[in-house]
ZADREN-703549 format. One record per residue (C-alpha): residue in one letter; x, y, z. Coordinates in Angstrom, 1 decimal. Each point is the difference from the previous one (the first is absolute). Layout:
BEGIN
   r        X        Y        Z
   A        X        Y        Z
...
***
This chain:
BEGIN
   r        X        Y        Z
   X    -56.7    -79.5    -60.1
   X      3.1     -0.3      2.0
   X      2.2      2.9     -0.5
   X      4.1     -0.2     -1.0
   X      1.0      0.5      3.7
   X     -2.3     -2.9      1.1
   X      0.9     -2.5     -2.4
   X      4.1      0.7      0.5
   X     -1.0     -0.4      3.7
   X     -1.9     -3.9     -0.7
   X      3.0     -0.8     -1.7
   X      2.2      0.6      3.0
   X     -2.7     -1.6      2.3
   X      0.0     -2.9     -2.1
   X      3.6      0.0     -0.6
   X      0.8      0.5      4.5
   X     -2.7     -3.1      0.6
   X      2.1     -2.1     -2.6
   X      3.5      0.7      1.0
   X     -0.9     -0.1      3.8
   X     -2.2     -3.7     -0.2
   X      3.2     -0.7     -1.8
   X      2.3      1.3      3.0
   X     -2.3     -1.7      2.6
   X     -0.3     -3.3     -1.7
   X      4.0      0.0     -0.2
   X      0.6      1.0      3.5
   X     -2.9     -3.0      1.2
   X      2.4     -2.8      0.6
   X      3.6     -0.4      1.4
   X      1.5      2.1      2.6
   X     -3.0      3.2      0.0
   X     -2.7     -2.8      0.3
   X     -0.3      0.6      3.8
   X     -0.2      3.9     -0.3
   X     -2.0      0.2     -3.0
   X     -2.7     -2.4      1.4
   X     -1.1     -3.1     -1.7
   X     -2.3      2.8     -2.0
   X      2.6      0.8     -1.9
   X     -1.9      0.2     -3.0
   X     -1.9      2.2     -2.8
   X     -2.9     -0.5      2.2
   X      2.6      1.4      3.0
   X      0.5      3.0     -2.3
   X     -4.0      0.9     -0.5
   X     -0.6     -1.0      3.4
   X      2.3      2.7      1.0
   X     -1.1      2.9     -2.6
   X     -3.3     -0.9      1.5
   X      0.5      0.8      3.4
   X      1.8      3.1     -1.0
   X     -3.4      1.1     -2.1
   X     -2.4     -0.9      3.0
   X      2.6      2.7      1.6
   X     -1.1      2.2     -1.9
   X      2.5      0.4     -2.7
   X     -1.1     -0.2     -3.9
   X      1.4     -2.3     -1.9
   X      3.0      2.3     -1.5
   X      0.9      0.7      3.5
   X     -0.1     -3.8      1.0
   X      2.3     -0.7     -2.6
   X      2.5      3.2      0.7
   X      0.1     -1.7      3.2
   X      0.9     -3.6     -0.9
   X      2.3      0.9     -2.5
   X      2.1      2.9      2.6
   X     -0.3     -2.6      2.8
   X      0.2     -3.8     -1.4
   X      0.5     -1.0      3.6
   X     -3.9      0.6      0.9
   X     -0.8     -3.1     -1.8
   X      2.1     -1.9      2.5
   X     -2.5      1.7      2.7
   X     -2.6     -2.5      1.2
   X     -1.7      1.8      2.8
   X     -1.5      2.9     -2.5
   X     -3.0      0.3      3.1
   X      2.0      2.6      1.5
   X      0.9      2.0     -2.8
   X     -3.4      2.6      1.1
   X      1.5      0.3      3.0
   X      3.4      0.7     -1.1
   X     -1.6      2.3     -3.1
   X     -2.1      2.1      2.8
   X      3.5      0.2      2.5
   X      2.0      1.4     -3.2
   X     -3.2      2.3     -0.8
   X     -0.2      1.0      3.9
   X      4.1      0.7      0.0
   X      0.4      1.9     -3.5
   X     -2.9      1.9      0.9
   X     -1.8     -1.3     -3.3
   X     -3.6      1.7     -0.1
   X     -1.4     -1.8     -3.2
   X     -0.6     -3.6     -0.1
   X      0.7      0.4     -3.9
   X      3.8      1.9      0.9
   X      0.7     -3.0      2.2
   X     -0.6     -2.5     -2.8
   X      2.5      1.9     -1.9
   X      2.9      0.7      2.5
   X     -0.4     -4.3      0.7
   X      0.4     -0.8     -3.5
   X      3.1      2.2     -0.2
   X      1.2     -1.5      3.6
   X     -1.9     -3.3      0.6
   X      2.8     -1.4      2.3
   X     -2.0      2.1      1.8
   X     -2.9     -2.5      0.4
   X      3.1     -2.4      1.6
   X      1.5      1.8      2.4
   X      0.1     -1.5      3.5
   X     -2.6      2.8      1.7
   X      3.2     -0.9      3.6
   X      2.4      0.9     -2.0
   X     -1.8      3.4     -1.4
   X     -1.1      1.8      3.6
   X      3.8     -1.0      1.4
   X      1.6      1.5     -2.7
   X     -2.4      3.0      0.0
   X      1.1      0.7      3.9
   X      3.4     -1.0     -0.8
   X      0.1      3.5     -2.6
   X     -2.2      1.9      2.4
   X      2.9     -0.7      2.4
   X      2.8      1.1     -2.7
   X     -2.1      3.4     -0.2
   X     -2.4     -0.7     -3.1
   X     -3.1      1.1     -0.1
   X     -2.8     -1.7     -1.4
   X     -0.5      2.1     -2.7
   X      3.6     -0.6     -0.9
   X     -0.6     -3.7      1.0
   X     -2.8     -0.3     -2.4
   X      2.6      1.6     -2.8
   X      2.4     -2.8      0.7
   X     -2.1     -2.9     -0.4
   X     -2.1      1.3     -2.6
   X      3.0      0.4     -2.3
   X      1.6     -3.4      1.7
   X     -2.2     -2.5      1.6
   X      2.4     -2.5      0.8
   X      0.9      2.6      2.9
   X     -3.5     -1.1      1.7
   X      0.5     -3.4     -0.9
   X      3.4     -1.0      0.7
   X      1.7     -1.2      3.5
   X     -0.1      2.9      2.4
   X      3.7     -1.9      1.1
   X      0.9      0.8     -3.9
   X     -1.3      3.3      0.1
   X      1.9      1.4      3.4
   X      3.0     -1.5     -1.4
   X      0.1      2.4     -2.7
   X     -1.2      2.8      2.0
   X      2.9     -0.7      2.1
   X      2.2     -0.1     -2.6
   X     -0.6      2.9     -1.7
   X     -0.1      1.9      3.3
   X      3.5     -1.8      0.7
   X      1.4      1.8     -2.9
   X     -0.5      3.0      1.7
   X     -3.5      1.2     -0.9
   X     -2.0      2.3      2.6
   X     -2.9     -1.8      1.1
   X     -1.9      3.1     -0.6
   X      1.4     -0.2     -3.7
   X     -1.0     -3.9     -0.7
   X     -4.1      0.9     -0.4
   X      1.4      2.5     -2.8
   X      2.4     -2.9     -2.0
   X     -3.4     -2.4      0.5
   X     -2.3      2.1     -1.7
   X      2.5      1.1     -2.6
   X      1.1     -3.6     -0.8
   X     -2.4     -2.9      2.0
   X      1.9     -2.5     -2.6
   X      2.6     -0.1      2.1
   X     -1.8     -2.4      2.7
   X     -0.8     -1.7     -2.6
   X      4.0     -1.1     -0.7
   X      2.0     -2.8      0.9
   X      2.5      0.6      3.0
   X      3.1     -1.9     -1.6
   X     -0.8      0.5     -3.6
   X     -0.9      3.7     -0.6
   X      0.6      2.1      3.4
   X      3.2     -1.5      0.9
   X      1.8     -0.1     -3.0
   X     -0.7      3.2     -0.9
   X      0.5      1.9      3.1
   X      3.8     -1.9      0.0
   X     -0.1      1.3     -3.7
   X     -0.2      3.8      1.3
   X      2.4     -0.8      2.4
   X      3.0     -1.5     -2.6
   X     -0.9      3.2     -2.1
   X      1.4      2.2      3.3
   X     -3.2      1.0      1.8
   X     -0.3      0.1      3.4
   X     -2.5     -1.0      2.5
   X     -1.2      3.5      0.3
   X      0.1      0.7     -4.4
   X     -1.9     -3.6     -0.2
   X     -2.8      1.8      2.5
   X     -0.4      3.0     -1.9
   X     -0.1     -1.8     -3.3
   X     -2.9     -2.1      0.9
   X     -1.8      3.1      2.2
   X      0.5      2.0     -3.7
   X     -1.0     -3.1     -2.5
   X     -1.0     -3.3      1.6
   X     -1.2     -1.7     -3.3
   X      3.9     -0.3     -0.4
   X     -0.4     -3.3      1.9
   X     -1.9     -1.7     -2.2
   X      2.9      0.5     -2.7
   X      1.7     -2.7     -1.7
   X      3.6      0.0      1.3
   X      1.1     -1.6     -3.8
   X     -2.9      1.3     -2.5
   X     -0.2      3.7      1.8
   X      3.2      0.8      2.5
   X      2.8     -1.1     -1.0
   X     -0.5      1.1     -3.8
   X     -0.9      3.5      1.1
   X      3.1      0.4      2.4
   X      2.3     -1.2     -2.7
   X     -1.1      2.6     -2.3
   X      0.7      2.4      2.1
   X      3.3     -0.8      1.0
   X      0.2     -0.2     -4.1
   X     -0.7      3.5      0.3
   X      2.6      0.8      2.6
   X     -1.8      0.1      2.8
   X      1.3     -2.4      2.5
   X      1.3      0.0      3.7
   X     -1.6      2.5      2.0
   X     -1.4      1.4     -2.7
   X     -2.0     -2.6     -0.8
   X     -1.2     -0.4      3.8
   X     -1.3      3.3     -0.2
   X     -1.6     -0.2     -3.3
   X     -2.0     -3.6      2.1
   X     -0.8      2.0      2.8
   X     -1.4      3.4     -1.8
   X     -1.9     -1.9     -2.7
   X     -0.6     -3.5      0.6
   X     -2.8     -0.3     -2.2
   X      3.2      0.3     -2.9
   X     -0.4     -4.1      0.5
   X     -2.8     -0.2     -1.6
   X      0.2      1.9     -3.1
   X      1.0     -2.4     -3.1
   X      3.8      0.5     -0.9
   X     -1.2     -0.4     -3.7
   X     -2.9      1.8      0.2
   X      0.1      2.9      1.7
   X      3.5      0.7      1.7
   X      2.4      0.2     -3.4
   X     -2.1      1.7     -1.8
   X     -0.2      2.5      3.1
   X      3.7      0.1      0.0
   X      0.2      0.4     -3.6
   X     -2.3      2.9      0.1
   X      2.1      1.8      2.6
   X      3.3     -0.6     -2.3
   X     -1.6      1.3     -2.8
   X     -0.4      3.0      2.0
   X      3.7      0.5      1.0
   X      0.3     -2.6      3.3
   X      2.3     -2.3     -0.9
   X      2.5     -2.0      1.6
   X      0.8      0.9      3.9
   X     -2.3      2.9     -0.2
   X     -2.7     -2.5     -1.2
   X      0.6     -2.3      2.9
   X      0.3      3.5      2.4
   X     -3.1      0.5     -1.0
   X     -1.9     -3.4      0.8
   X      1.6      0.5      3.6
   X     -1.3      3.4      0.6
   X     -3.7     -1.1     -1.3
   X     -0.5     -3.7     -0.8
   X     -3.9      0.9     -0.7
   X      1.2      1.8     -3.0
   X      0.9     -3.9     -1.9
   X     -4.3     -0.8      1.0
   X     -1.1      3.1     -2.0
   X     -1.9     -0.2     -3.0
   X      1.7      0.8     -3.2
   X     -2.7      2.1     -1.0
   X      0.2      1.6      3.3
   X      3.5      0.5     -0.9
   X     -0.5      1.5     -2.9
   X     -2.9      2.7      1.4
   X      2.4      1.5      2.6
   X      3.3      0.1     -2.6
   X     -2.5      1.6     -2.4
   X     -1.3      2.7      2.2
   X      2.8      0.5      1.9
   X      1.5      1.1     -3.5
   X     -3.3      1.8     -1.0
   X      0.6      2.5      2.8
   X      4.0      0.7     -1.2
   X      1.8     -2.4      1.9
   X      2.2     -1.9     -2.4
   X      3.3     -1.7     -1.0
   X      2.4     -0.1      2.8
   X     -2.2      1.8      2.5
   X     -2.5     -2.5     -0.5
   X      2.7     -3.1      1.2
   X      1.4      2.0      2.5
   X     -3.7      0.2      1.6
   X     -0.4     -4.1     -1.0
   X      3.6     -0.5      1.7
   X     -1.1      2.3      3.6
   X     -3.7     -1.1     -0.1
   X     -1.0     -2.2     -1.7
   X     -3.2     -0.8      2.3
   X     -1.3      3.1     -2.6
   X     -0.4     -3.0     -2.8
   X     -2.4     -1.7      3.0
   X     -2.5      2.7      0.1
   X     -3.1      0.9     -2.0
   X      1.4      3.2     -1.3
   X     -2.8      0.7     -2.4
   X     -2.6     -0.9      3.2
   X     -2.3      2.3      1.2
   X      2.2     -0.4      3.5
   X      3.2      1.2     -2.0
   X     -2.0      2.6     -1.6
   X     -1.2      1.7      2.7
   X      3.6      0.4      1.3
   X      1.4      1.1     -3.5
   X     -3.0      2.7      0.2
   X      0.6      0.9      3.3
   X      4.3      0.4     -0.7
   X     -1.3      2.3     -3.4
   X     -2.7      1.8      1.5
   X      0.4      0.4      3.7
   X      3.8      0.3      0.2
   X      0.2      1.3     -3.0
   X      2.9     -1.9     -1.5
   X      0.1     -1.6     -2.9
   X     -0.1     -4.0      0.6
   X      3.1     -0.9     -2.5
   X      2.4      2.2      2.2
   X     -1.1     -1.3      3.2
   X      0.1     -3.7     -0.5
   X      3.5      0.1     -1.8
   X      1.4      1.9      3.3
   X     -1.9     -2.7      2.4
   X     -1.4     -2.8     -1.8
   X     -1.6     -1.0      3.7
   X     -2.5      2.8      0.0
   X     -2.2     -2.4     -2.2
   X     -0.4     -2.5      2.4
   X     -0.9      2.4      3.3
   X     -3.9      0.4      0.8
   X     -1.4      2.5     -1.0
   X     -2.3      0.4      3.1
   X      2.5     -0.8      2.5
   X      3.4      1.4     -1.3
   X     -0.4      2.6     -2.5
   X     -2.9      1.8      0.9
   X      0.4      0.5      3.1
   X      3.6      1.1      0.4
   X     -0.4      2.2     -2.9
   X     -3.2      2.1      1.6
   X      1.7      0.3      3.4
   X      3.4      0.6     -1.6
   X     -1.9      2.9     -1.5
   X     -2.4      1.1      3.2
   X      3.4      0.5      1.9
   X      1.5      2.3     -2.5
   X      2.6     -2.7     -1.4
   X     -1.3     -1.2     -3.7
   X      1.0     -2.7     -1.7
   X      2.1      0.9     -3.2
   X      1.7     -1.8     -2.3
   X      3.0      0.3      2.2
   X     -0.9     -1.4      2.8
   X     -2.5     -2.7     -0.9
   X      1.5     -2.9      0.5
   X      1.3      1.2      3.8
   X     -3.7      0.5      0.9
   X     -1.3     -3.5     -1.8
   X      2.8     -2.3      1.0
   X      0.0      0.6      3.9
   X     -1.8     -2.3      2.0
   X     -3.1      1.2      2.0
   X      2.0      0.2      2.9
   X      2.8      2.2     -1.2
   X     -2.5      2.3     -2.0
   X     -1.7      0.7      3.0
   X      2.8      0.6      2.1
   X      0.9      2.3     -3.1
   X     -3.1      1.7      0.6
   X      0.3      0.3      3.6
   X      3.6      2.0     -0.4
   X     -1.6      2.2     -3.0
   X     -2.8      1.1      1.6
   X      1.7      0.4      3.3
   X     -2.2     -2.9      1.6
   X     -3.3      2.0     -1.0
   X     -1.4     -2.5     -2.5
   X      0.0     -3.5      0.5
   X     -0.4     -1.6     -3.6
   X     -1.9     -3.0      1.4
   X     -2.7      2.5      1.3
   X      0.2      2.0     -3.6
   X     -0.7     -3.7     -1.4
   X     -2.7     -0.8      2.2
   X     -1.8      3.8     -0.7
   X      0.4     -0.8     -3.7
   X     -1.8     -3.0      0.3
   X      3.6     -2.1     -1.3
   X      0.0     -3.1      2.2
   X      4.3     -0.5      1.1
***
């Protein structure tokens, strides 16, 4: 007896051949007669799943197929679909016949692609410093990047490179975001790169922006853009402000006003950051409107669980409010809260209201270190002088070192006897 699963699944089956012979036998006549083939036809669509099942696919997989990629139907050489099946196989580095059937019915434009177009795009990336491993990401994720012209595709290479991207940074946006190949020059890229520039970035904020968050190209400039940016200059934050809130978080644009940014803000008001300390705080750390409200609400609770409360508690929001960003209750955070109570045996309340920053420094790199050679050179870190020893860069604290020690121990050799990495 079929089970639940299998007969939901005949329904659909039944249901995709139906609404498909129906599509097919519409699209017959009139202007898609020539492209369609004068098999336009139910028959044209069972002809079709057919070849896809002598492929190799079932018959679920035939139709996923069909239904993602209509156009295949309009296909009338389906001879040289094995060939094209065993190229995509051979360039994804597919092992199992029964995985290829798969990643084709979740890509079948695959099975069109123009096999010219596909190696001549391939050496085009090779040539922008992809590797095929990275090559294979792209097109897995976006196929039209094999497919489409290789004109099309150095055009937007070029373009994005003529916005001021490294070439050695363009593999990275790829493989982060391959939708962007797969974008209209005049309708997405264009607009919204002359959208960054009306909101006062320049030509070298536009390149970092895309470098940090590429996916911000594929944005809507009315649906996603321009409702988030007018929020936030709702909020106060506008002018150069509001350039440097694009620039450190562009990934702000595409958080859901509605959804996720109020009730952000509203969260932060309701813990004393209102007004132009609100919008002071959205330009010192953006990230802080992406959080979670539950992740919110975990820091603001155990901050207060360890003493840190009422006006203390917005001062620290107000200096740092990258502390909301962290995992405070992580094992990461925990190990430096144990190693603050413990090691330097201060109590973690006293410490982060004096230097809210200390939170964010590695613990392997930073704290550790400086405070085991602070204390193998006869100078230890007290409550005093913490945040001198912490805040200095590596090149001040070792010149530090140097002048304590009267050049007799380097710190970057201390570090590399410890084991510490710097």
């Amino acid at each position: 007896m079929m089970q639940g699963g299998g007969r939901f699944w005949l329904a659909e089956w039944t249901s995709l051949r139906r609404r498909l012979a129906t599509r097919v036998c519409c699209e017959g006549g009139g202007g898609r007669a020539g492209r369609m083939g004068p098999a336009s036809t139910p028959q044209r669509l069972e002809s079709v799943l057919g070849a896809l099942r002598e492929l190799g696919m079932t018959e679920e997989e035939a139709a996923t197929a069909v239904s993602h990629h209509p156009g295949l139907l309009s296909y009338k050489n389906t001879g040289k679909w094995a060939e094209r099946a065993m190229a995509w196989k051979a360039l994804l580095g597919i092992s199992e016949q029964s995985e290829l059937m798969k990643d084709l019915a979740r890509r079948p434009a695959a099975l069109t692609m123009s096999g010219g177009n596909l190696w001549k795009n391939i050496a085009l990336l090779e040539q922008q410093g992809c590797s095929m491993e990275v090559i294979r990401g792209i097109i897995r994720r976006e196929p039209v990047a094999a497919s489409m012209s290789t004109e099309s595709l150095r055009a937007k290479v070029g373009f994005l490179c003529g916005l001021g991207v490294p070439q050695e940074k363009l593999p990275g946006i790829l493989s982060a975001c391959p939708k962007v190949l797969a974008l209209s020059m005049e309708k997405n890229l264009k607009p919204t790169i002359d959208w960054l520039s009306k909101n006062g970035l320049q030509k070298s904020d536009i390149s970092a922006v895309l470098q940090r968050f590429p996916r911000m190209l594929t944005y809507s400039t009315d649906n996603n853009l321009n409702p988030t940016v007018t929020w936030l200059v709702s909020m106060g934050v506008r002018g150069d402000a509001l350039v440097t809130v694009l620039r450190r978080f562009p990934q702000l644009l595409g958080c859901s006003v509605d959804n996720k940014l109020k009730p952000a803000a509203e969260w932060l008001a309701s813990a004393g950051l209102t007004g132009g300390v609100l919008a002071s705080v959205i330009r010192k750390c953006p990230g802080v409107l992406g959080c979670s409200l539950e992740k919110l609400t975990a820091n603001h609770e155990y901050l207060s669980g360890i003493g840190i409360k009422g006006d203390e508690l917005v001062k620290i929001y107000r200096t740092q409010p990258t502390i909301l960003t962290l995992a405070l209750k992580g094992p990461l955070m925990q190990q430096k809260i144990k190693f603050i109570e413990q090691t330097m045996g201060m109590v973690p309340r006293d410490v982060i209201t004096k230097h809210p920053p200390i939170i964010g420094y590695s613990l392997e790199k930073r704290l550790r270190p400086r405070f085991l050679f602070l204390a193998h050179i006869g100078h230890p870190v007290s409550f005093q002088n913490f945040t001198s020893a912490f805040t200095a860069s590596d090149a001040s604290f070792r010149k530090r070192g140097l002048l304590l020690t009267g050049g007799h121990i380097d710190f970057l050799e201390f570090c590399r006897n410890l084991g510490t990495t710097k």
